[in-house]
C-alpha positions as CSV (number, residue, x, y, z in Angstrom):
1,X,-40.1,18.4,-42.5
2,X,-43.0,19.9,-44.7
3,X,-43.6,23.3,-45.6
4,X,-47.2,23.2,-43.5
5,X,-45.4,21.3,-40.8
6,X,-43.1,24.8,-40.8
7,X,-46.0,27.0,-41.0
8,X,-48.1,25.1,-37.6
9,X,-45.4,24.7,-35.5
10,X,-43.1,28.1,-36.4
11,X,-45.3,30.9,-37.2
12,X,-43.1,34.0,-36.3
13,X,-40.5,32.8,-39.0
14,X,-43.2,31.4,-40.9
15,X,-44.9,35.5,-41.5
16,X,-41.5,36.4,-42.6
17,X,-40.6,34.0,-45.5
18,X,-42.4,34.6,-48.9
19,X,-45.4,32.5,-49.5
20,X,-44.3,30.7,-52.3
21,X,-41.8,28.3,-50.7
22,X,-42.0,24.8,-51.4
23,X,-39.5,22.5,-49.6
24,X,-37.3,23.2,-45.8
25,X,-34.3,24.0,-48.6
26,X,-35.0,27.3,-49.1
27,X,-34.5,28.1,-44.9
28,X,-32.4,25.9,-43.9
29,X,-29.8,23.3,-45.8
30,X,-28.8,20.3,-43.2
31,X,-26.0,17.8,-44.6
32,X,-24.4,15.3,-43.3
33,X,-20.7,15.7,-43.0
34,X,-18.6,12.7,-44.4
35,X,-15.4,12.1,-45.8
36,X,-15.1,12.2,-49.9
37,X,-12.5,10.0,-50.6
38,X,-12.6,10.7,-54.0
39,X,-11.7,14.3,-54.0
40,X,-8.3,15.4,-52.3
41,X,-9.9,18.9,-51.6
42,X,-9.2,19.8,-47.6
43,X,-12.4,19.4,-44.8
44,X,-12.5,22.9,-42.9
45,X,-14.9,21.2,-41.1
46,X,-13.7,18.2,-40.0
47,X,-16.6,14.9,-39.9
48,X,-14.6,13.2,-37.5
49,X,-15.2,16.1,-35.2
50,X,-18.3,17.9,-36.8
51,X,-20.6,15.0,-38.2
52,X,-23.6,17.1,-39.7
53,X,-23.6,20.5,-41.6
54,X,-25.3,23.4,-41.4
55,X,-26.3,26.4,-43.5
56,X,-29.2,28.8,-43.1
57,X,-30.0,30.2,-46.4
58,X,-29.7,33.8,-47.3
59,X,-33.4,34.0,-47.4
60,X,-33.5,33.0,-43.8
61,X,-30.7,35.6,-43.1
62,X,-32.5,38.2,-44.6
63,X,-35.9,37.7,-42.6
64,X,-34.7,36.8,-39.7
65,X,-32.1,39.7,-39.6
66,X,-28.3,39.5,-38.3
67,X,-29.0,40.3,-34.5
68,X,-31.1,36.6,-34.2
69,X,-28.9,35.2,-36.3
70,X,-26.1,36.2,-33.6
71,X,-28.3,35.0,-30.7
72,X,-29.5,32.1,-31.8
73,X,-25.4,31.1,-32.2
74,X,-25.2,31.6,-29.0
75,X,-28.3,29.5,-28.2
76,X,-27.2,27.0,-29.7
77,X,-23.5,26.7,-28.6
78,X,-25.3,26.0,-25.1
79,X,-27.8,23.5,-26.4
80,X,-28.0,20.6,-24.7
81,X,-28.5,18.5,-28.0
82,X,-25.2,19.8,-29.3
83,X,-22.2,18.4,-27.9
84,X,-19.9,20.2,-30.2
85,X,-20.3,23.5,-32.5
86,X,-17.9,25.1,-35.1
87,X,-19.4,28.1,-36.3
88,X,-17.4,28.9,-39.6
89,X,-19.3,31.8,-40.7
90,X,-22.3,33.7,-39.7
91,X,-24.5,31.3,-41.8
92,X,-22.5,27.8,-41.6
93,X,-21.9,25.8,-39.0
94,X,-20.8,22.1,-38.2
95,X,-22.3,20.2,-35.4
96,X,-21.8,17.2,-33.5
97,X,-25.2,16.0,-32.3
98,X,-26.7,12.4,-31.8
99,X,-30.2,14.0,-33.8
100,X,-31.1,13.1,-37.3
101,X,-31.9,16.2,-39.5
102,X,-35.0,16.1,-38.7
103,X,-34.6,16.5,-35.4
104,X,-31.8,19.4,-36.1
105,X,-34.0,21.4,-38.3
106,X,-36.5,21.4,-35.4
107,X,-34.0,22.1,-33.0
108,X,-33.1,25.4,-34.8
109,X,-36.3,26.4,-36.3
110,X,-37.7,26.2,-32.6
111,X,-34.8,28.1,-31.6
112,X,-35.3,30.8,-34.0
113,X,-39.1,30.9,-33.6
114,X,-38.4,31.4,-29.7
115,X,-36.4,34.2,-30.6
116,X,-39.1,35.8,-32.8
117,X,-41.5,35.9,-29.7
């Protein structure tokens, strides 16, 4: 997703962010969740349960403020896209959703945008 795709379709979060961003990376971080085989470090969140991550950025957290961060938790834990949430902290989540990332950043960016209104 592109920086003017972000701007068209989620102007309320859009007017919040600083002008200079470049990339979707700076407000939201989506990852998929996999085992690393090669490390013998612990998943919190587990892939088998929780197959994509993810974080919205401090920059996010900061324009959006804390109360829509809260609601849009809630939003989503009722979304019918999701079939599974694990919200580790305020800012990290893992999902279990048949959508690419595309598909999740528009998912949350709408959500958050609705939330703006």
């Amino acid at each position: 997703m592109t920086i003017e795709t972000i701007e068209i379709q989620y102007p309320a979060l859009f007017k919040l962010l600083p002008s200079d961003l470049s990339a979707l990376r700076y407000i939201l971080v989506i990852d998929e969740n996999y085992n690393d085989d090669d490390t013998d470090e612990f998943d919190a969140i587990d892939p088998e349960d929780y197959n994509y991550l993810v974080y919205i950025t401090e920059l996010t957290q900061e324009a959006i403020g804390e109360k829509t961060l809260l609601e849009m938790i809630k939003k989503l834990q009722n979304h019918k896209d999701i079939e599974e949430i694990y919200v580790s902290e305020i800012d990290l989540y893992g999902i279990q959703t048949s959508l690419d990332e595309n598909g999740i950043a528009s998912m949350i960016l709408t959500t958050i945008e609705a939330l703006l209104q």
